[in-house]
C-alpha positions in Angstrom: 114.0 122.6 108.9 112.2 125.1 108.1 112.5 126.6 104.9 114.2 126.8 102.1 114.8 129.4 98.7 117.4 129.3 96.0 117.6 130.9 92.3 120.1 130.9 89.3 119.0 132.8 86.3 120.6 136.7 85.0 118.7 138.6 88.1 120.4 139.9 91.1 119.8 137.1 93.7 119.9 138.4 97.2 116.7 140.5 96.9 114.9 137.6 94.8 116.0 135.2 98.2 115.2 137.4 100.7 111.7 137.2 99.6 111.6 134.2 99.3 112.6 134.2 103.1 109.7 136.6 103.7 107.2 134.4 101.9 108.2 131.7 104.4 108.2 133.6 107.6 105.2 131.3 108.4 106.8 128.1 108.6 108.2 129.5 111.9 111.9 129.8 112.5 114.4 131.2 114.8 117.4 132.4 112.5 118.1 133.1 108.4 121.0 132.6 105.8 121.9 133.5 102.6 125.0 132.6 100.1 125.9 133.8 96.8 128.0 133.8 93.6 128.1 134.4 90.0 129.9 133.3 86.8 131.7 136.6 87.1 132.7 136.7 90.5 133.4 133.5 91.3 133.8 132.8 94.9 130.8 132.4 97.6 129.3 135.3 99.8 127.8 134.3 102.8 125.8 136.5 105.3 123.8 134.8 108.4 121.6 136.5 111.3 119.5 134.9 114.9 116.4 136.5 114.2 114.2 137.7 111.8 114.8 137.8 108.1 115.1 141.5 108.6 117.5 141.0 110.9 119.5 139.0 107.9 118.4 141.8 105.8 120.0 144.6 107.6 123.3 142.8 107.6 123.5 142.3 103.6 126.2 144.7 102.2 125.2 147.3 99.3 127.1 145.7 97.4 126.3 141.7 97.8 125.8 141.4 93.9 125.5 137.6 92.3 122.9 135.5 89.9 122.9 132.1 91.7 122.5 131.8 95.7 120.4 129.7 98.2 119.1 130.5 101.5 117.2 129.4 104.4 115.2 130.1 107.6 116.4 127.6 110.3 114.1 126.3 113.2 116.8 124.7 115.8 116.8 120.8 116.5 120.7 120.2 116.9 121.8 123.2 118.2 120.4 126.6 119.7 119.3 129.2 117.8 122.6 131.0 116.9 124.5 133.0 113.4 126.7 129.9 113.9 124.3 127.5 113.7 122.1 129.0 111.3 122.1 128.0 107.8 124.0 127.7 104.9 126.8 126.2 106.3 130.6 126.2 104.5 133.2 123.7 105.0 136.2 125.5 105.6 137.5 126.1 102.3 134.2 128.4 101.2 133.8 126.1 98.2 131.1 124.1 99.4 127.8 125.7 100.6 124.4 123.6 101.9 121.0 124.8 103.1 119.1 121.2 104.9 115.3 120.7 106.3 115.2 117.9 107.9 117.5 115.6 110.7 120.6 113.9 110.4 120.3 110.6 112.3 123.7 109.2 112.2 124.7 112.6 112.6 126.9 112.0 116.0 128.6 108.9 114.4 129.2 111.0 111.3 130.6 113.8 113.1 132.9 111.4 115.3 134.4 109.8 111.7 134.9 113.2 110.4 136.7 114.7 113.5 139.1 111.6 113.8 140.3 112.3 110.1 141.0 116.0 111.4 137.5 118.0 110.3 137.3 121.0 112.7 133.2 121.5 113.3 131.7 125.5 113.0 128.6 124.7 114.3 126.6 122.3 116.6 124.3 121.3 113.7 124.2 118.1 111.9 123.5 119.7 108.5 127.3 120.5 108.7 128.0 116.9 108.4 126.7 117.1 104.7 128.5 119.8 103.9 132.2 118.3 104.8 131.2 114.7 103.5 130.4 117.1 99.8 133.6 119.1 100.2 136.1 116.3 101.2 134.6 114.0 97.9 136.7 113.1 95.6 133.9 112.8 92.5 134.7 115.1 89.7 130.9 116.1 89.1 129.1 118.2 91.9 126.7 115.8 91.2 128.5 112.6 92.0 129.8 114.7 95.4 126.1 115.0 96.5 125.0 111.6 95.4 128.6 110.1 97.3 127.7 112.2 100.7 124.0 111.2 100.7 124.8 107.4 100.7 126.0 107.6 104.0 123.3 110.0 105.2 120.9 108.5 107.4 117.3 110.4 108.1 115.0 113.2 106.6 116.5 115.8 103.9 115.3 118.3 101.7 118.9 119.7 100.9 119.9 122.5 98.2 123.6 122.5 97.1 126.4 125.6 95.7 129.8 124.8 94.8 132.5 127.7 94.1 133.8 125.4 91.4 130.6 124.8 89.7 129.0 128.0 90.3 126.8 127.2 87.0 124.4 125.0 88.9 122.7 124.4 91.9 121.8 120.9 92.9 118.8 119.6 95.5 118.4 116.5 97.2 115.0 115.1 98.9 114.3 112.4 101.1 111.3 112.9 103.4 110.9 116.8 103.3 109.6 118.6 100.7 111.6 120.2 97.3 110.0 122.2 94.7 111.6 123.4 91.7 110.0 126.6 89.9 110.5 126.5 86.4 110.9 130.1 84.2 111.8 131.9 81.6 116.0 131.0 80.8 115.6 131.0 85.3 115.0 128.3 87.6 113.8 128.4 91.3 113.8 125.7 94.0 112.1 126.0 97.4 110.7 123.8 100.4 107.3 125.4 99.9 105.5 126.8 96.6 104.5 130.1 98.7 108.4 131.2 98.0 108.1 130.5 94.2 104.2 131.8 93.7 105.6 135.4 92.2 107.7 134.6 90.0 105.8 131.0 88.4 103.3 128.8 88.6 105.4 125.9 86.5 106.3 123.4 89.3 108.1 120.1 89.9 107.9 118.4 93.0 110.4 115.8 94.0 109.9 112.6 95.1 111.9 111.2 98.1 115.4 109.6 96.8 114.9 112.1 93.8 117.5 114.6 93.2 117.9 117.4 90.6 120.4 119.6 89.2 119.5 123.1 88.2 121.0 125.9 85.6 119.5 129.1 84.7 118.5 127.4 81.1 117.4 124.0 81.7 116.8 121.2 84.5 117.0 117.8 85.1 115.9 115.1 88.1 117.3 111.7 88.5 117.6 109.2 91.4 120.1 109.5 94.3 121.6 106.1 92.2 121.8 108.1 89.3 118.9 107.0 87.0 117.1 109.4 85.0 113.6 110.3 85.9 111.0 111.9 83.9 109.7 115.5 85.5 106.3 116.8 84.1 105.5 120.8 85.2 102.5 121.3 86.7 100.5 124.9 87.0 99.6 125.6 90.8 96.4 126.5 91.5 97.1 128.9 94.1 98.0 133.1 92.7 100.6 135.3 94.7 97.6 137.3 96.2 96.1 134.3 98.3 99.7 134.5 100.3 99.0 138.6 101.3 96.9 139.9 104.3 94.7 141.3 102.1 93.7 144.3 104.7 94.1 142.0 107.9 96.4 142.4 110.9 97.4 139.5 111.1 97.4 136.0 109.0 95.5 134.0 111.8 92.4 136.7 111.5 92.2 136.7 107.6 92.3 133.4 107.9 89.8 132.7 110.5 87.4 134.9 108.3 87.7 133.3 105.2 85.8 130.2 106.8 82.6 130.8 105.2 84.6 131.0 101.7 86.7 128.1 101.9 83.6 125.7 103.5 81.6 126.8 100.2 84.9 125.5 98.0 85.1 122.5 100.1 81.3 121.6 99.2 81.1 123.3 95.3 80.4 121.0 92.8 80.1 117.7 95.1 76.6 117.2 95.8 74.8 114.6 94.3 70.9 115.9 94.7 69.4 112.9 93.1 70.7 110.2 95.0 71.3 112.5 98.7 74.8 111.9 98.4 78.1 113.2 97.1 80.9 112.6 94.1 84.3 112.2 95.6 86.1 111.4 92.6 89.4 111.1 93.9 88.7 108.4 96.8 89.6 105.1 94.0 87.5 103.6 96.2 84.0 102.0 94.3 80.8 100.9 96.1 81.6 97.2 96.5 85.2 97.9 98.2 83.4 100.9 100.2 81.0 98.0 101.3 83.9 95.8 102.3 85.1 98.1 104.7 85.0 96.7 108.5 86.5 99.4 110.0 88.7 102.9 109.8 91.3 104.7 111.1 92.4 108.1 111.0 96.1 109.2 112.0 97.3 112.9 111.9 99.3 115.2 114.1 98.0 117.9 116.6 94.8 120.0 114.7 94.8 117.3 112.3 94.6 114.5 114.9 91.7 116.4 116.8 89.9 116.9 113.1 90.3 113.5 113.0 88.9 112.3 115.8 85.5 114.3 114.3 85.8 112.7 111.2 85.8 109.3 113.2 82.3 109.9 114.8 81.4 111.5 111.6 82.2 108.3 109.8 81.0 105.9 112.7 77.3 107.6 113.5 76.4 108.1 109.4 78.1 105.0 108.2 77.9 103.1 110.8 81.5 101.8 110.4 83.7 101.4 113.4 86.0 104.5 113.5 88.8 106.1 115.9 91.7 108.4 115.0 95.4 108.3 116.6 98.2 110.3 116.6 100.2 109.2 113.5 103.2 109.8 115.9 102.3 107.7 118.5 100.9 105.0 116.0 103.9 104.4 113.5 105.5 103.1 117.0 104.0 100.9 118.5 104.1 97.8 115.6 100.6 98.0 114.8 98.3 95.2 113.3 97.3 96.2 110.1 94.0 94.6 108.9 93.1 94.3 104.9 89.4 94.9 106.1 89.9 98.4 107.7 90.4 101.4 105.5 93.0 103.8 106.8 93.2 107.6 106.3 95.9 110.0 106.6 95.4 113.8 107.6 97.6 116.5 107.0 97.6 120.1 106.3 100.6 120.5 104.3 100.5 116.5 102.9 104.1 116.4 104.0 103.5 116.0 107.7 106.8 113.4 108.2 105.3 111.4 111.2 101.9 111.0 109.2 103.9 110.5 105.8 106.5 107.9 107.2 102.8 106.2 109.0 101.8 105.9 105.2 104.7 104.4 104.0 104.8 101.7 106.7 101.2 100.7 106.2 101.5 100.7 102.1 104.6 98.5 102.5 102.2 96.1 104.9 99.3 96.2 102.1 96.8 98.6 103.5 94.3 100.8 101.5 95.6 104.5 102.9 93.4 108.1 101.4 94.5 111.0 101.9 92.9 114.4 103.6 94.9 117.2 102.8 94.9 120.9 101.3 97.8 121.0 98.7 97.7 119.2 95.5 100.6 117.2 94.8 102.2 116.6 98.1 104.0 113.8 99.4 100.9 112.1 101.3 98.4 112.9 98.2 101.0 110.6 96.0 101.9 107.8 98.0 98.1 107.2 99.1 95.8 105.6 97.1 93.1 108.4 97.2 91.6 110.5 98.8 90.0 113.6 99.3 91.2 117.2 98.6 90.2 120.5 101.5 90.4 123.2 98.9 90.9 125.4 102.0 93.5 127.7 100.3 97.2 129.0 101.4 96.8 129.0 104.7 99.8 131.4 106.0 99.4 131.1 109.8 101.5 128.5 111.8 98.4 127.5 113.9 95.2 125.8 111.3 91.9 127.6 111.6 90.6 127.1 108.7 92.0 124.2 106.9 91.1 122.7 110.2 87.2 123.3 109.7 87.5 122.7 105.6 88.8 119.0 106.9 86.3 118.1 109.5 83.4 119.3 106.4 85.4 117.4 104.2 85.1 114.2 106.4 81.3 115.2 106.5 81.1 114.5 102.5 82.9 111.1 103.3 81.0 110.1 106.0 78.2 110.9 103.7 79.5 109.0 101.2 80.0 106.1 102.9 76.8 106.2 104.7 74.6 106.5 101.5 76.5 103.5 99.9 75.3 101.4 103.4 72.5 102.1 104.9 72.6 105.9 105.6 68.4 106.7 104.1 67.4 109.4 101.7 66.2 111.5 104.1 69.0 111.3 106.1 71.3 112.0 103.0 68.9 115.4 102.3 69.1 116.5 106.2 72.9 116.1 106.5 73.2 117.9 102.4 70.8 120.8 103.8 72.9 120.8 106.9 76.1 121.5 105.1 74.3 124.1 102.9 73.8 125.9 105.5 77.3 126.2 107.4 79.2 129.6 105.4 76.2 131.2 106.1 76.1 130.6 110.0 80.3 130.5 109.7 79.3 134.3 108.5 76.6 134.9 111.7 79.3 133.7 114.3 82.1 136.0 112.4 79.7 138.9 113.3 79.6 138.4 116.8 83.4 139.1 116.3 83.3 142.3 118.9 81.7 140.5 121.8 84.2 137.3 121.6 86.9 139.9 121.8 85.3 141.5 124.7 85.1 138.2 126.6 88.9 137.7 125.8 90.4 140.5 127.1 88.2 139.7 130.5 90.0 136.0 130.7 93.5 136.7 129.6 94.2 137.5 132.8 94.1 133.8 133.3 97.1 131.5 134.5 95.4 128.3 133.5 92.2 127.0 131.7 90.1 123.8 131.6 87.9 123.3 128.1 85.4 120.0 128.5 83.0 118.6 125.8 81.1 115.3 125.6 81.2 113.2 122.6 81.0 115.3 119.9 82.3 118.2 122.2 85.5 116.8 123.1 87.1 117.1 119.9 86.3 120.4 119.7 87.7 121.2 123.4 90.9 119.5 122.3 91.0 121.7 119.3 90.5 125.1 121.0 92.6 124.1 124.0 95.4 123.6 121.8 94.7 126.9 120.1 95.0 128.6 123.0 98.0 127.1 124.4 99.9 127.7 120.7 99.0 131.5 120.5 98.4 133.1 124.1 101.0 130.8 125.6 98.4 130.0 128.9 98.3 126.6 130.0 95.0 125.1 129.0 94.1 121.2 129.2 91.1 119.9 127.9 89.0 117.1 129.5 85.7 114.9 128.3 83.1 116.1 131.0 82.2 112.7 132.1 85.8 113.0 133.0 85.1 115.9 135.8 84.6 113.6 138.8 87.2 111.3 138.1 90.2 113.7 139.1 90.0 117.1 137.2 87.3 118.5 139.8 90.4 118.9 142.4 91.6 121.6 139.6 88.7 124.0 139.8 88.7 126.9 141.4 87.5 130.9 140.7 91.1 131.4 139.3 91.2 128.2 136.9 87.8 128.9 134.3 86.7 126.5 132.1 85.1 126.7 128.8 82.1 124.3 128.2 80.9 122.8 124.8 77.5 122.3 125.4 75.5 121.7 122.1 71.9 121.5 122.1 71.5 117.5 121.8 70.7 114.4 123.0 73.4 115.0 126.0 72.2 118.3 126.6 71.1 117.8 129.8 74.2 115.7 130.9 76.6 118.8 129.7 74.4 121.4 132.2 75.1 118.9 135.0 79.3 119.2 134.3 78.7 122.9 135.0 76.2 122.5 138.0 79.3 120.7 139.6 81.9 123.3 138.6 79.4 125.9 139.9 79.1 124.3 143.6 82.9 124.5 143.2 83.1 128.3 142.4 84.7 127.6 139.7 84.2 130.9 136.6 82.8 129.2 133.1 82.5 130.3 129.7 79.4 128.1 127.6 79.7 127.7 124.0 75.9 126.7 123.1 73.0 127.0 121.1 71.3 128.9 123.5 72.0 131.0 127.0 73.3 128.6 129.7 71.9 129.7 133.2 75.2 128.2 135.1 77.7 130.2 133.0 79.0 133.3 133.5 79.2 134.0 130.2 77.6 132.4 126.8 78.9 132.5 123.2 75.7 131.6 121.6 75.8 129.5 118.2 73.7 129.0 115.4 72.3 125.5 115.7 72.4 123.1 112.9 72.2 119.2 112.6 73.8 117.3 115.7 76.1 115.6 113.6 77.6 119.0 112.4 77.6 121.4 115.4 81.1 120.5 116.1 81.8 122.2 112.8 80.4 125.6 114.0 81.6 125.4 117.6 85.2 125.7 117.5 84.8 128.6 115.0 84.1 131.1 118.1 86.9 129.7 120.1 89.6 130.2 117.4 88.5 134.3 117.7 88.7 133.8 121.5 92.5 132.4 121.1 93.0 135.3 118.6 91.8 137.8 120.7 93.1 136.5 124.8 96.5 136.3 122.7 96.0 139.8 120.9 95.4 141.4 124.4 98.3 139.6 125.7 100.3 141.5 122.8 101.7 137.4 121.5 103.1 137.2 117.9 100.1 135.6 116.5 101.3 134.6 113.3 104.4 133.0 114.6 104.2 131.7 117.7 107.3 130.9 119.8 108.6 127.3 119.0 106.6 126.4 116.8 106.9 125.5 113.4 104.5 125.5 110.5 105.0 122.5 108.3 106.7 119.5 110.4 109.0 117.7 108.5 110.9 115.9 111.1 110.0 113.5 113.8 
């Protein structure tokens, strides 16, 4: 991984690819490639950089003139960060050029073949062992050389494909990481992610895993790695060109992080049902008898989806009354689960092409179990293989770390719980309080964004920090998860985050005055438990930071919250705590947008 860009039309290519490369920057990466040709200068130009895609930039001749190329931003698994390693990589002949998200398994025994029949290795990658296995095929059709190679590929691909002797075409592989196609006018696009194609069309094909495709500047086609013929239908993406920008923002993370209010008002338009208290979730497949036959759920999802999960499982569990919990989809793919007809399970991801959550959904579909979908873009990977589910409407959302497709998710598994709730034995007046409830959150999303100054204020006072502790209770704990993680992804400080209850049982040998802690401490039924966590951190000098509804006398400082139903605080409290990861890694002069390691969209395991 990470991304992916290729064109063949009449234009000039390398500016067209390089921002393309731009447009992914995101994803997070650690070096870039491009390679080239045209129908008049046949041959293939290659330029590669560690770094930035300005870095690549600045080493692209004047003249580097062609109509057809690929390229790629590279985030190192086999290999370190390198111009070697980066992407495309040539066999040694130049003819054959390959760009590859994704992992190799068999890539060592692979390699070890290759080398005893005399293939000299460039790089440490594994996406090298594609391009020798194209290059030493024996197939007349660039086609058949792809389809040959990929037979005795093992593991994740999303691959793209240039041949010096078939410089008419370029042809793309997936298996587990995502391909687009962008389809104009006498041009054709591909990319791992539409963000690189949003500027030039809206007309998109996504592939299905063990689809493949060949492009020409006039005309495509997709077919099966076996060869059959498959039938590809455009389809218009929702998103424009100006939801990717900055639109007058610093940074990605802050626009983002203040178009909450926005984005919770799109995840709620058009879905409450005022006359029976309830909601219309179309797209959940799911009627009121099988809703009713539901004996328990469980919700798998990586990192911020795995904490909005574990939300959306007391969500589900106090308004429905269902049995609920949430696991990481890494940890639960592995350990030969039992799969039961009765319990309903539900897959969240961001980017709906998460590969630990997507290859979770596959396993469960192949044992027979119901599996929706959570996710923000339309079309992807998880939103086809489950059997419903339940779209975020959260927009582009450009940052590596989620803000706020992680808040349009945990709202969007308040309408289920909702849902569910009203078809059991959730009461009208119930259903009204928790529809009032979500009325109100853009407008108290808006009320914490104002307090914007002061957050940043009490940032820059605890980034001097070496180490945090964040606790919550119940509800709380989620949302201590979620802003530890922020923290750590951003500002780079160690932070851990602990139920409360927990304190006594070990972490209270942690606290200190250099070691604060930020406390979730709603005003609700465990109100008065939460102020005893701080009375024993207090006897232990230890600094603390309250997020609450109202001033907490034990902390040193207090970020105070608007108050809505119980049910739906966590919603609003981990909105001040992104800002505080914002601003603690703002004053420790961090690249927000990309932070170091990280990745975006993770499409390998």
């Amino acid at each position: 991984m990470c991304g992916i860009v290729g064109y063949i039309g009449k234009r000039d290519v390398a500016p067209l690819l390089l921002e393309g490369l731009q447009r992914l920057e995101y994803r997070g990466y650690d070096s870039a490639g491009i390679v080239i040709t045209s129908p008049k200068a046949p041959g293939l130009k290659m330029v590669k950089a560690k770094g930035r895609v300005r870095d690549l930039e600045a080493r692209v001749p004047k003249r580097f003139a062609g109509t057809t190329g690929i390229a790629h931003t590279r985030w190192a698994t086999h290999g370190a960060p390198s111009d070697i390693n980066s992407h495309p990589h040539l066999d040694p002949e130049n003819k054959v050029a390959v760009v590859h998200n994704g992992i190799v398994d068999n890539a060592a025994e692979l390699r070890a073949k290759l080398e005893a029949d005399g293939v000299v290795f460039a790089s440490e990658t594994d996406t090298e062992v594609i391009t020798h296995l194209i290059a030493r095929s024996q197939a007349e059709k660039l086609e058949e050389k792809v389809r040959e190679a990929l037979k005795v590929v093992e593991g994740t691909y999303g691959i793209a494909v240039m041949h010096a002797d078939f410089s008419d075409r370029i042809v793309v592989a997936r298996n587990g990481s995502p391909v687009v196609l962008g389809i104009g006018e006498k041009e054709m696009f591909v990319a791992s992610d539409v963000a690189a194609l949003i500027s030039h069309t809206r007309q998109v094909v996504t592939l299905d895993d063990g689809e493949m495709a060949t492009l020409k500047a006039d005309d495509f086609r997709t077919y099966t790695t076996s060869g059959t013929r498959t039938t590809a239908t455009p389809e218009t993406v929702e998103w424009e060109a100006a939801s990717y920008d900055m639109g007058g923002h610093d940074t990605y993370m802050h626009k983002e992080i203040s178009e909450q209010s926005d984005a919770v008002d799109r995840v709620l338009r058009g879905r409450i049902d005022e006359k029976f208290s309830t909601v219309h979730l179309g797209g959940l497949n799911l009627d009121a008898r099988e809703a009713r036959g539901i004996r328990r759920v469980k919700i798998l999802g990586c990192g911020t989806s795995y904490h909005a999960g574990m939300i959306g499982a007391s969500l589900i569990e106090g308004l429905a009354r269902i049995p609920a919990d949430a696991e990481p989809a890494s940890e639960f793919r592995y350990r030969n689960p039992v799969v039961d007809p009765d319990t309903l399970y539900i897959a969240v991801s961001q980017s709906g092409e998460t590969y630990d959550v997507l290859a979770a959904v596959q396993e469960l579909k192949r044992k027979g179990a119901r599996v929706l979908g959570v996710v923000n873009v339309v079309g992807s990977a998880i939103a086809r293989e489950a059997d419903g589910g339940v779209y975020v409407h959260a927009g582009p959302e450009v940052c590596v770390v989620s803000t706020k497709c992680f808040t349009n998710t945990v709202v969007a598994f308040g309408l289920l719980a909702l849902h569910l709730g009203r078809i059991r034995d959730l009461s009208v007046s119930d259903g009204k309080r928790i529809i009032e409830g979500l009325r109100k959150l853009p407008a108290q999303i808006s009320e914490i964004l104002e307090g914007e100054a002061e957050i940043k204020k009490l940032a820059e006072e605890y980034a001097g920090a070496k180490s945090m502790m964040f606790i919550g209770r119940v509800r709380g704990y989620p949302v201590a998860l979620e802003a530890s993680l922020k923290l750590k992804e951003i500002s780079y400080i160690h932070a851990e985050a602990y139920p409360a209850s927990e304190l006594k049982h070990g972490p209270l040998a942690l606290i200190e005055p250099a070691l604060p802690t930020v406390a979730i401490v709603p005003d609700d039924e465990l109100l008065e438990k939460n102020r005893a966590a701080l009375e024993e951190i207090k006897a232990r000098s230890g600094r603390i930071l309250a997020v609450a509804h109202r001033e907490q006398e034990k902390a040193d400082h207090t970020i105070v919250v608007p108050k809505n139903e119980n049910e739906l605080d966590p919603i609003l409290m981990g909105i001040p705590l992104q800002l505080f990861a914002y601003h603690t890694a703002l004053a420790m002069g961090r690249d927000i947008d990309k932070p170091r390691n990280l990745a975006k969209s993770v499409t390998v395991e």
